[in-house]
C-alpha positions as CSV (number, residue, x, y, z in Angstrom):
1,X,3.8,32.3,35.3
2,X,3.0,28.9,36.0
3,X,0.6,26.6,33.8
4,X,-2.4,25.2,35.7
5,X,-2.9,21.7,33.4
6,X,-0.6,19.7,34.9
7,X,2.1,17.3,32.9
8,X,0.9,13.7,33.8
9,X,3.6,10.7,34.5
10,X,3.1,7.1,34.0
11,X,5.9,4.9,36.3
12,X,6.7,1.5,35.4
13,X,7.7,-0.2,38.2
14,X,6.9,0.2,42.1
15,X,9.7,-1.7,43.6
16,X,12.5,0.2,45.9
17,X,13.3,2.6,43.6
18,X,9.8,3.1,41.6
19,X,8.1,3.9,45.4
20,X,10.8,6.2,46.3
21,X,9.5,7.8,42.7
22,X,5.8,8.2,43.7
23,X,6.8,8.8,47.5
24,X,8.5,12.1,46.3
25,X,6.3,12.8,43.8
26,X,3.8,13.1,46.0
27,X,5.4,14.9,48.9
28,X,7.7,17.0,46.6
29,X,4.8,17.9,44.5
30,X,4.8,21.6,45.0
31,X,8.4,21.7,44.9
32,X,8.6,20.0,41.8
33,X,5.8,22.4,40.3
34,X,7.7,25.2,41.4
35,X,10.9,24.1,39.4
36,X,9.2,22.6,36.7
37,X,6.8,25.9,35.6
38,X,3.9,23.2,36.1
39,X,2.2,20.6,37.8
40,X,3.1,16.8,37.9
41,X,0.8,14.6,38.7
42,X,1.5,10.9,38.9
43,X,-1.5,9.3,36.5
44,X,-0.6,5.6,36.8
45,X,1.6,2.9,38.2
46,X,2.4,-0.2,36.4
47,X,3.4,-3.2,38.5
48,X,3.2,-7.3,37.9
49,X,0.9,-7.9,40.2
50,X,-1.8,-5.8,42.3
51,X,-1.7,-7.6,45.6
52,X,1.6,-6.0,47.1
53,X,1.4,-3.7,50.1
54,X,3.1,-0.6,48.7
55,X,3.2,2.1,51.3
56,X,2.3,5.6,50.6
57,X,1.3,4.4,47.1
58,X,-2.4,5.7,46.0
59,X,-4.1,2.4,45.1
60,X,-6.0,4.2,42.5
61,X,-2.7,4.5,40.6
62,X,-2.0,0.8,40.7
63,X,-2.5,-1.2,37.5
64,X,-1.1,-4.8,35.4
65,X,-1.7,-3.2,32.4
66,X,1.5,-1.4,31.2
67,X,0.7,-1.5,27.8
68,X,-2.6,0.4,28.3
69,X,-1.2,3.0,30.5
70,X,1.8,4.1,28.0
71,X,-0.8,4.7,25.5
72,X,-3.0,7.1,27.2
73,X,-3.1,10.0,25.3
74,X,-2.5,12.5,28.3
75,X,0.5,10.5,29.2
76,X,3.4,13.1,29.2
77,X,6.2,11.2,30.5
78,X,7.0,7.7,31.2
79,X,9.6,6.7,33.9
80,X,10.8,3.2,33.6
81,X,12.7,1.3,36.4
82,X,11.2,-2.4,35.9
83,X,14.8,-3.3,34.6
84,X,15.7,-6.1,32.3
85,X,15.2,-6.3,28.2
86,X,11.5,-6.9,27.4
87,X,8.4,-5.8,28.3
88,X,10.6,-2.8,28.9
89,X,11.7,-2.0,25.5
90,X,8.9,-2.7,23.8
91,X,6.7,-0.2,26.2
92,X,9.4,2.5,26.1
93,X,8.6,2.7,22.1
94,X,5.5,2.4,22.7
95,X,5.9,5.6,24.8
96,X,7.7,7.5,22.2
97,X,5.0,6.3,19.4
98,X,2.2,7.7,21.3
99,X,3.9,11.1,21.8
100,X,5.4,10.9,25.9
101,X,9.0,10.8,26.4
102,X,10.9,8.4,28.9
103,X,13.2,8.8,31.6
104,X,14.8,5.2,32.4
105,X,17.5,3.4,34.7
106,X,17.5,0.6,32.5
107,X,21.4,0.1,31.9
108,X,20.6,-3.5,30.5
109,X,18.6,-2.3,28.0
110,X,20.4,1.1,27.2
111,X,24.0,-0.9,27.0
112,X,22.0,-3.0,23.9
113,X,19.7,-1.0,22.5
114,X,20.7,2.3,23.0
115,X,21.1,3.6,19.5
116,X,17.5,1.8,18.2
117,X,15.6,3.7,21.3
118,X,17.5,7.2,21.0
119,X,16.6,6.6,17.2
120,X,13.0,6.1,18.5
121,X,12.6,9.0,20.5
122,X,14.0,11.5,17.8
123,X,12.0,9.7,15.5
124,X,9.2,11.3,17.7
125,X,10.3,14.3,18.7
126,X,10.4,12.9,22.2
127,X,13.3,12.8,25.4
128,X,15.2,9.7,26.0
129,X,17.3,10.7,29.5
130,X,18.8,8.0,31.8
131,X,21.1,9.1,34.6
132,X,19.8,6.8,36.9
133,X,20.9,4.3,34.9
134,X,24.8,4.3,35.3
135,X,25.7,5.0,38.3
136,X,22.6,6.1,41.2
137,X,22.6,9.7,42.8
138,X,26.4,10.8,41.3
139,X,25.9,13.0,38.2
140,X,28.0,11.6,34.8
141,X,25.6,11.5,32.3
142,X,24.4,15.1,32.0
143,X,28.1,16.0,32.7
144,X,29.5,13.9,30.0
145,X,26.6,14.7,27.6
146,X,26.3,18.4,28.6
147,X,29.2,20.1,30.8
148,X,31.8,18.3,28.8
149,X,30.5,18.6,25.5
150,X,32.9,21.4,24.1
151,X,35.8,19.1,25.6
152,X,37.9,16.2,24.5
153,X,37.1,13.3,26.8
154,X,40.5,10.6,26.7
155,X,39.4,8.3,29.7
156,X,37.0,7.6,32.0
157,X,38.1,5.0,34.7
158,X,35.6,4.3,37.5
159,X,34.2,2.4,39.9
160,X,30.6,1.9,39.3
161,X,29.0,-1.2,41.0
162,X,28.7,-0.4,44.8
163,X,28.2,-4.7,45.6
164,X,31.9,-5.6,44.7
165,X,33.7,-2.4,45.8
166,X,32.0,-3.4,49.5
167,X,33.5,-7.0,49.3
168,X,36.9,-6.0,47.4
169,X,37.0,-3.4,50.8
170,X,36.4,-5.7,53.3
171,X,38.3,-8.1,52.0
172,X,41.1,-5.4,52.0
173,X,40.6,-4.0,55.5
174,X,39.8,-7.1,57.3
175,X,41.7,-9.8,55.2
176,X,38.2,-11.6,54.6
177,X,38.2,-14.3,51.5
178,X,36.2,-13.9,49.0
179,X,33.0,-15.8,50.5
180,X,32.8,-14.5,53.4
181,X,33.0,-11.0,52.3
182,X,30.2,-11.9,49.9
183,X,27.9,-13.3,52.8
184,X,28.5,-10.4,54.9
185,X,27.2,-7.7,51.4
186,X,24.6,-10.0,51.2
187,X,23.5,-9.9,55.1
188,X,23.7,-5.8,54.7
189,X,21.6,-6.1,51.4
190,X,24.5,-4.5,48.9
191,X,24.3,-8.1,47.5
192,X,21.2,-9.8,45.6
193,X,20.3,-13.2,46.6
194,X,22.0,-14.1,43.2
195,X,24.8,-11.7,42.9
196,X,25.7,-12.9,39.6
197,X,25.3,-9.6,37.6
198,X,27.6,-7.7,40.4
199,X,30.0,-10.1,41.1
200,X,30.8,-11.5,37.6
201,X,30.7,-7.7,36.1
202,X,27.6,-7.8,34.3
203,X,26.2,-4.7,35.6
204,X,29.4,-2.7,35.3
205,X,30.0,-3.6,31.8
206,X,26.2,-2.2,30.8
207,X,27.5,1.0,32.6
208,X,31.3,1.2,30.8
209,X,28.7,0.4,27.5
210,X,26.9,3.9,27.9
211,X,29.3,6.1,29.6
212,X,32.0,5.1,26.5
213,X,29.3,5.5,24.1
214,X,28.8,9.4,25.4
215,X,32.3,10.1,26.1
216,X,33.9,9.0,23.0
217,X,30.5,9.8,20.4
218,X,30.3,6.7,19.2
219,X,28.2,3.9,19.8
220,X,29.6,0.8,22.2
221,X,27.5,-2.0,22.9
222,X,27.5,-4.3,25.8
223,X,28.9,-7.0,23.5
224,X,32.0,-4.7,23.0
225,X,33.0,-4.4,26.8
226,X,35.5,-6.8,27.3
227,X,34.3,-8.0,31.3
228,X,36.1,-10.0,34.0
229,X,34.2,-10.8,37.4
230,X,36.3,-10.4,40.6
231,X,35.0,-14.3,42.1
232,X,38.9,-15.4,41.7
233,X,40.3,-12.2,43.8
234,X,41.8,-13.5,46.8
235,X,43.7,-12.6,49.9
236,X,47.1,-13.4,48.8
237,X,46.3,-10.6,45.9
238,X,45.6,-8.4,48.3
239,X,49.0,-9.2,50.4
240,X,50.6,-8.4,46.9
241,X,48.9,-5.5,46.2
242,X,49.6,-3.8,49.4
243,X,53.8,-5.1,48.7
244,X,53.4,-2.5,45.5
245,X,51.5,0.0,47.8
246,X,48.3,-0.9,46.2
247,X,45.0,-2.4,46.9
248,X,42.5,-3.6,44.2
249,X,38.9,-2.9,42.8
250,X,36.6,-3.6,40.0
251,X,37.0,-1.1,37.9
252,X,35.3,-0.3,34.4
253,X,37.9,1.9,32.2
254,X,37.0,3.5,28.9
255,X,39.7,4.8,27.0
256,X,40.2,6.4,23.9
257,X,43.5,5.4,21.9
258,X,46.4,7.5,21.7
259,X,45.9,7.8,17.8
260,X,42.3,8.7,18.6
261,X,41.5,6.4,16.0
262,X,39.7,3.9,18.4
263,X,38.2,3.0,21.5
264,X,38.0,0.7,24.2
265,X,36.0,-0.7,26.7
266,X,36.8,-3.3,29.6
267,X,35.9,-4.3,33.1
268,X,38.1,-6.0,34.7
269,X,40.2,-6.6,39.0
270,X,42.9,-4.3,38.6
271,X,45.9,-3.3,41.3
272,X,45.3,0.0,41.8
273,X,48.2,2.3,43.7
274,X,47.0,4.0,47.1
275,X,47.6,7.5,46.1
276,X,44.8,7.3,43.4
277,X,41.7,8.7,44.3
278,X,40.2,6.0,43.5
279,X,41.8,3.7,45.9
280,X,40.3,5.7,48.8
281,X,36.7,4.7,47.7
282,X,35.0,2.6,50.6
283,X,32.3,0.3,51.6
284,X,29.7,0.1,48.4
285,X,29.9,3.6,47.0
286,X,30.9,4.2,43.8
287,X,33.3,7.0,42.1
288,X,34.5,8.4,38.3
289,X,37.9,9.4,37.4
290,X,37.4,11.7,33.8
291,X,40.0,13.0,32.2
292,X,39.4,15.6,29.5
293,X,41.7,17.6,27.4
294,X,40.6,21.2,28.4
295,X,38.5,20.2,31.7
296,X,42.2,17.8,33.0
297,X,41.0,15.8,35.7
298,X,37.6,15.4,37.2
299,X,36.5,12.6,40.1
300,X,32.5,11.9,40.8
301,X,31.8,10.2,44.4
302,X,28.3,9.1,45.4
303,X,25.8,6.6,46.4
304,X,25.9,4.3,43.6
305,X,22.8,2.2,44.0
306,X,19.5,2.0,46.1
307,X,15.9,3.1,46.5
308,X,16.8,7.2,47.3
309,X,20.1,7.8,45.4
310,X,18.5,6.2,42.3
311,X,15.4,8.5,42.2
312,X,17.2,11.3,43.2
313,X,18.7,11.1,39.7
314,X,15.3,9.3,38.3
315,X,13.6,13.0,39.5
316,X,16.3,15.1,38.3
317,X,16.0,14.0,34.9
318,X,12.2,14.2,35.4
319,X,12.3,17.8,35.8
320,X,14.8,18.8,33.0
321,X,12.5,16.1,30.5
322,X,9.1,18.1,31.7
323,X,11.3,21.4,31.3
324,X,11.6,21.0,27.6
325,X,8.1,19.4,27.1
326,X,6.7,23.1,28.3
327,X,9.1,24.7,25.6
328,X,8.1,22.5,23.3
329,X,12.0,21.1,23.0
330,X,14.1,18.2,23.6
331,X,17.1,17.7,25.2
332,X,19.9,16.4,23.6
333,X,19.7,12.7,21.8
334,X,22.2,10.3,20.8
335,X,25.6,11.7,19.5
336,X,27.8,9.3,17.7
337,X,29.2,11.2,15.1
338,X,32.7,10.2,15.7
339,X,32.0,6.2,14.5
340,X,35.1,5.2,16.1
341,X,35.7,1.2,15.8
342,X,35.8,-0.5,19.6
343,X,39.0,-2.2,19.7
344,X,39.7,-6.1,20.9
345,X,41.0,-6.8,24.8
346,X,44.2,-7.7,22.9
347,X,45.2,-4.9,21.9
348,X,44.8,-2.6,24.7
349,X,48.0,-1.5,26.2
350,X,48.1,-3.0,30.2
351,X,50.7,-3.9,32.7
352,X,50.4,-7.2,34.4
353,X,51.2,-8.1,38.0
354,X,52.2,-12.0,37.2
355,X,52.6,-13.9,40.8
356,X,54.9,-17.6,39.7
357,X,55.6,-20.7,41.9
358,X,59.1,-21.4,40.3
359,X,61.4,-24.3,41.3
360,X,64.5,-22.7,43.6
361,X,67.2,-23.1,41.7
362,X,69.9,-21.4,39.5
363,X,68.8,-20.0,35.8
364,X,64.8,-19.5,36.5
365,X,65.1,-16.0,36.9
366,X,66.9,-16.0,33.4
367,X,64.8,-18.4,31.8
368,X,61.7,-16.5,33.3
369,X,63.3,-13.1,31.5
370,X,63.8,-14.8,28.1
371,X,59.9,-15.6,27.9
372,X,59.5,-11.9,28.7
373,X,61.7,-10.9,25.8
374,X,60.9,-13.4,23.2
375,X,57.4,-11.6,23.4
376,X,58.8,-8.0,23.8
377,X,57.5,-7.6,27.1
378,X,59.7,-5.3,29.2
379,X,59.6,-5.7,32.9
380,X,59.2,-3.3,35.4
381,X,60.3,-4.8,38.9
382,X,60.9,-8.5,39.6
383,X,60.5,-9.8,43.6
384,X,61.7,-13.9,44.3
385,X,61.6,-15.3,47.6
386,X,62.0,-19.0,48.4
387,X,63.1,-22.1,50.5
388,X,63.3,-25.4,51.0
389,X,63.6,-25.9,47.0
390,X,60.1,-23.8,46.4
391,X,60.3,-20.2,45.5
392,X,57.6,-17.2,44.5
393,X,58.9,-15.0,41.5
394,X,56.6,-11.8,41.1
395,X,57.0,-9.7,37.9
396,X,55.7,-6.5,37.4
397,X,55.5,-5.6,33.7
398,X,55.4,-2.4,32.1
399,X,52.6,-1.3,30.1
400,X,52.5,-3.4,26.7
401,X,49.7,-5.2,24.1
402,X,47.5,-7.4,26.5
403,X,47.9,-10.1,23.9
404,X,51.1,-10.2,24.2
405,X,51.0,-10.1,28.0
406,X,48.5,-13.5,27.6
407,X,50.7,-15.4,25.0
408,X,53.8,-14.7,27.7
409,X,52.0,-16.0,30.6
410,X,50.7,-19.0,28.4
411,X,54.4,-19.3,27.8
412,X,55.9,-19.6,31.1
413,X,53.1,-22.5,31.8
414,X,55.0,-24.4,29.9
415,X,58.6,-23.5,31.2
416,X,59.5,-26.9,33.5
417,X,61.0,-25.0,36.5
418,X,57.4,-22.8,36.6
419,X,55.4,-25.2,39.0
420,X,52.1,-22.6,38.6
421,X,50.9,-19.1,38.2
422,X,49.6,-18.3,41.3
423,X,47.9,-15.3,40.1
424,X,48.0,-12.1,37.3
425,X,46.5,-9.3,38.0
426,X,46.4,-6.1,35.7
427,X,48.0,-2.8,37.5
428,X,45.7,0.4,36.0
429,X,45.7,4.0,37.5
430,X,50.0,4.8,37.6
């Protein structure tokens, strides 16, 4: 039987995803009731400033005041998608102190404060659900929180910012550089006017922040992802990649260590080979690689960003939050029993793809291997080609301590026939 009161929602935020919230609010809203056991009714929209057309929007709903709105007493739920760090922490606990619970795509905020606002909202007996915030329509956090919570989750290894995976894509298909790539994303609108979030890693390293912190139980702040942008990629990687049957993407990659003792984080360019299922990901969509103990492998593919696919996941959290407020629960909070320490970039275990310019002439190739050896690196495959008194020496490593892949490319700086590095590149997914 379904209740007649209905459960009232306060949004913060009426930009292209917060619209596409009230838009199928209001045109799902007998769907939505059906599902639920109850009606939702939108009570207020919280914006920065009032004199914005916002089609389909009830003006009635419109207010500056956020504060005010999160602390009406007949607020049920607060969805928050105005992004960044404050006012939008400090009006999600204000949510939870005055009884609603919150359903947010705030990576930023979650990849800081995650553990201070789950704390909050069981503090309060209230819901704190966010799959919006990690990767748009494509399901992982319920999955990792839920489906996989019986399992043994080892490694997660995705791509998860749509913006760079479209200009690491065309620069792969149509040998585009690095710029112009960027100006056609931004043209299409997968790129921000200032892409510097996308491009430099930013926003993936929020996401590799949260989806560690559930895979692994244990909490991983932003400040513990090691992050690399993609800005030096460029076409002659992409001419090497493809030599090793390869191509390359952004990819975030959590990993749990093979002692189980630790865990890491990092987003980094990485050589990827072309029978991973990753390396078949396209234009600016996004994709998961999970691998679990009992579950083995498991690969999400989606819409990673934009006004739909992001309230898709915004609604679908909506109804499983207003779900447990009718049976008087909550869903489940924060679990970070485990307290596993995030380990340094330096001691994850990598494989490098190191492209030289090396002077062509007897004894580089064994001066080149000594450096290798002198810091117990053990190498993989080694390409040279020259003329004219110039040669390229590529090395392919295999997997070994990162630092000790750094201190050996620092050392063959230094080496008098090494004229440059021309590029490294980590390989991931063999």
């Amino acid at each position: 039987m379904m209740r007649t009161r209905p459960l009232k929602v306060a949004l913060l935020g009426c930009g292209v995803v917060g619209s596409e919230v009230a838009r199928i609010m209001t045109t799902h809203a007998d769907d939505l009731a059906a599902r639920i056991g109850a009606p939702v009714e939108l009570a207020g929209i919280a914006v920065r400033r009032t004199g914005r057309v916002r089609a389909g929007v009830p003006a009635e709903l419109i207010t500056t005041d956020a504060t005010a709105l999160v602390k009406r007493d007949d607020i049920d739920v607060v969805v928050e998608v105005i992004g960044g760090i404050e006012p939008a922490r400090a009006l999600i606990t204000t949510a939870f102190e005055h009884g609603a619970s919150v359903v947010s795509a705030n990576k930023a905020l979650l990849a800081q404060d995650g553990a201070a606002l789950h704390a909050a909202a069981e503090s309060h007996g209230a819901d704190l659900y966010y799959e919006a915030a990690v990767a748009g329509a494509i399901p992982l956090v319920r999955p990792l929180r839920e489906s996989l919570a019986g399992d043994k989750v080892n490694r997660v290894l995705g791509i998860v910012n749509g913006t760079t995976n479209f200009i690491l894509d065309k620069m792969d298909t149509s040998g585009a550089g690095y710029s112009e790539a960027l100006d056609e994303a931004t043209a299409l609108g997968y790129a921000e006017a200032d892409p510097t979030a996308d491009v430099e890693g930013f926003d993936a390293a929020a996401k590799a922040a949260i989806l560690a912190g559930i895979a692994f139980h244990t909490r991983v702040r932003l400040d513990d992802v090691h992050r690399e942008g993609m800005t030096e990629v460029t076409a002659a990687d992409f001419a090497s990649a493809k030599q090793m049957s390869c191509t390359i993407k952004l990819l975030a990659i959590c990993e749990r260590a093979a002692d189980g003792q630790s865990v890491t984080a990092r987003v980094h360019p990485a050589m990827i080979p072309l029978s991973h299922p990753l390396a078949s990901v396209r234009e600016a969509y996004n994709a998961v690689f999970i691998e679990a103990e009992a579950a083995g492998q498991l690969m999400f593919y989606g819409p990673g960003a934009g006004g739909s696919p992001t309230a898709s996941a915004v609604l679908g959290d909506l109804v499983a939050v207003c779900r447990n407020k009718l049976g008087e629960a909550t869903g489940p909070g924060e679990s970070a029993y485990t307290r596993l320490p995030v380990s340094p970039m330096g001691e994850v275990v990598t494989r490098y793809h190191i492209s030289l310019d090396v002077a062509d002439k007897p004894g580089v190739l064994a001066q080149v291997a000594t450096v290798f050896a002198e810091h117990d690196v053990s190498i993989d495959t080694v390409r040279q080609t020259g003329k004219d008194g110039e040669a390229s020496l590529v090395v392919v490593t295999h997997r070994a301590p990162d630092a000790a892949l750094s201190a050996t490319v620092e050392a063959l700086r230094k080496l008098d026939t090494v004229r440059g590095v021309a590029s490294i590149m980590r390989v991931e997914g063999e």
